[in-house]
C-alpha positions, 0 to 999 in steps of 0.5 A: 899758447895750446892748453892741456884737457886738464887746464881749467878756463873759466867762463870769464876767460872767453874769448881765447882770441880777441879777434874771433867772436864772443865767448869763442875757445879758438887756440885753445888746443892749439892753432891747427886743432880739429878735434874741439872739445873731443880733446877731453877724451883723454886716454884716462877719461876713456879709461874711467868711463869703460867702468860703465861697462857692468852687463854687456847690453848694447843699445843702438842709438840710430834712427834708420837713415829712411827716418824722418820719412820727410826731412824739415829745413828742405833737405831731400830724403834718404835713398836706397837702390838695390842693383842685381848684378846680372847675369850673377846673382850678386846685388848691391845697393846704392846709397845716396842721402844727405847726412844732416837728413837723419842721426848725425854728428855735426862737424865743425864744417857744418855752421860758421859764426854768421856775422864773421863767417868763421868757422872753428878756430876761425877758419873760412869757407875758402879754406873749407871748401879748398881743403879737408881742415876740420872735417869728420873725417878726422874724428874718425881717424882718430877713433870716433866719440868714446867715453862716458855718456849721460842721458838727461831724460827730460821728457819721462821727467816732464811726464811724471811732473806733468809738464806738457812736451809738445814736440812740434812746437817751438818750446824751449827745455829750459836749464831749471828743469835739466837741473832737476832731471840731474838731481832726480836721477841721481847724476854726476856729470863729470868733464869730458862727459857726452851730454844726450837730452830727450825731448821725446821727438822720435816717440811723437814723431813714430805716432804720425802717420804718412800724411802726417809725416808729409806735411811736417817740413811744408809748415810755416816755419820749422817749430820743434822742441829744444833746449833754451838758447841763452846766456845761462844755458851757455855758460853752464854748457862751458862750466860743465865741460862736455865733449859733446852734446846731443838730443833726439829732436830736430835741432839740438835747441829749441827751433827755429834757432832763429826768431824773436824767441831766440837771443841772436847773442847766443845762438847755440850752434855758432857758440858750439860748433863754431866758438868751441869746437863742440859737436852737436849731435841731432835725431838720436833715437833715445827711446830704447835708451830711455826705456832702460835706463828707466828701468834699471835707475842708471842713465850713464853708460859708455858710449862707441861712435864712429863717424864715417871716414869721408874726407872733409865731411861736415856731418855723419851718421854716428853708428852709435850704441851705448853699452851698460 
């Protein structure tokens, strides 16, 4: 039986379905859900989090679709042609790159639980692959990712405490430390809230320079920054009811997701994406947000963002600001 946004489920409730995989929600909004976790925005929850709104300042939150010059995880990089129209002088231009590439929104398409090979609410790839079941595409009709966003700056945080933030290093974020950015800041996280974390990736990664740049993807392995993927981090994850998360780093935990830091019981993006139906969203550019919210002491606002509408797509440029 589907449940409201309002009805509360314990983490010791988990799984919903005892044939799906451990800790999973599926079924919770219903069998043929294809919103997840966004089922929290609620008409009252969008209403609440306009108040946000007090000066009109807008922020995007997209780094260009051309960045990082040198996507990791072999991914080809972002290409523009611009075409004149002869004998007009009319242009136009063709856009072609992958949509994990730069700023994105991963759907629920995007990362099946591995041992089962199941996706959100248990879907597979057969049923991905002949049909447009839980693509983008849906969020966007049903008008994007609003509500209220809260920015746990961990990395201006890490600074000031003088803890090193090694952005091309497998590091992990750990929950001690976001717990300790919420009470320094002031933040009261609230259900249904849009969780964006910085690392300070982006800064770092605007200080390389092409060469630099270049031989970033071509490492060994892939090590970036991130948050800890653990039980504790998960259930807080749960507790915390967010409709969906984000950070500024490569991957939204702690890189490579895979390995013998990493437990393999609880890989953030099968527990997410697959087990709740929770968007992740990755290489946000966090450094103008950062520099305001600094600045004015207030690191919640009201976020707009409009994945694109391509039917049956498993990511997308978020065309994202957050407005104060």
């Amino acid at each position: 039986m589907s449940r409201t946004p309002n009805d509360v489920i314990l983490f010791d409730a988990l799984p919903l379905d005892p044939e799906g995989p451990r800790g999973n929600a599926w079924g919770r909004f219903g069998p043929n859900d294809q919103l997840g976790t966004l089922n929290l925005l609620t008409p009252e929850v969008i209403v609440e989090a306009v108040k946000e709104i007090e000066t009109g300042i807008r922020i995007s939150l997209d780094w260009p679709l051309s960045m990082p010059s040198y996507p990791s995880f072999d991914r080809s990089p972002f290409k523009h042609e611009l075409v004149l129209r002869k004998p007009n002088c009319i242009y136009d231009d063709i856009l072609a790159f992958n949509s994990q590439g730069s700023t994105q929104w991963d759907g629920f398409r995007h990362y099946a639980n591995q041992k089962l090979r199941k996706f959100y609410n248990g879907h597979t790839s057969e049923e991905i692959e002949g049909s447009s079941v839980i693509g983008l595409h849906v969020v966007a009709e049903h008008g994007g990712i609003s509500g209220r966003g809260v920015l746990l700056d961990y990395a201006d945080w890490a600074e000031a405490h003088s803890i090193s933030v090694p952005a091309f290093e497998s590091r992990s974020i750990t929950l001690d430390h976001l717990k300790l950015v919420i009470r320094d800041h002031n933040l009261d996280l609230r259900k249904g809230d849009i969780l964006f974390i910085r690392s300070g990736f982006t800064a770092a990664y605007n200080q390389l320079n092409d060469e630099q740049r270049r031989e970033l993807p071509n490492r060994p392995t892939p090590d970036f920054i991130g948050v800890e993927a653990t039980e504790r981090m998960v259930q807080w994850l749960w507790d915390r009811q967010f409709a969906a998360v984000a950070g500024d780093a490569p991957s939204f935990e702690r890189a490579p997701i895979r390995g013998s830091h990493a437990d393999p019981d609880f890989n953030l993006h099968e527990w997410l994406l697959a087990g709740w139906g929770t968007p992740i969203g990755e290489l946000f550019d966090l450094e103008k947000l950062s520099r305001h919210c600094k600045e004015t002491g207030k690191y919640s606002f009201f976020l707009s963002s409009m994945p694109l509408k391509v039917i049956g797509g498993v990511a997308s440029p978020p065309n994202a600001f957050a407005i104060f």
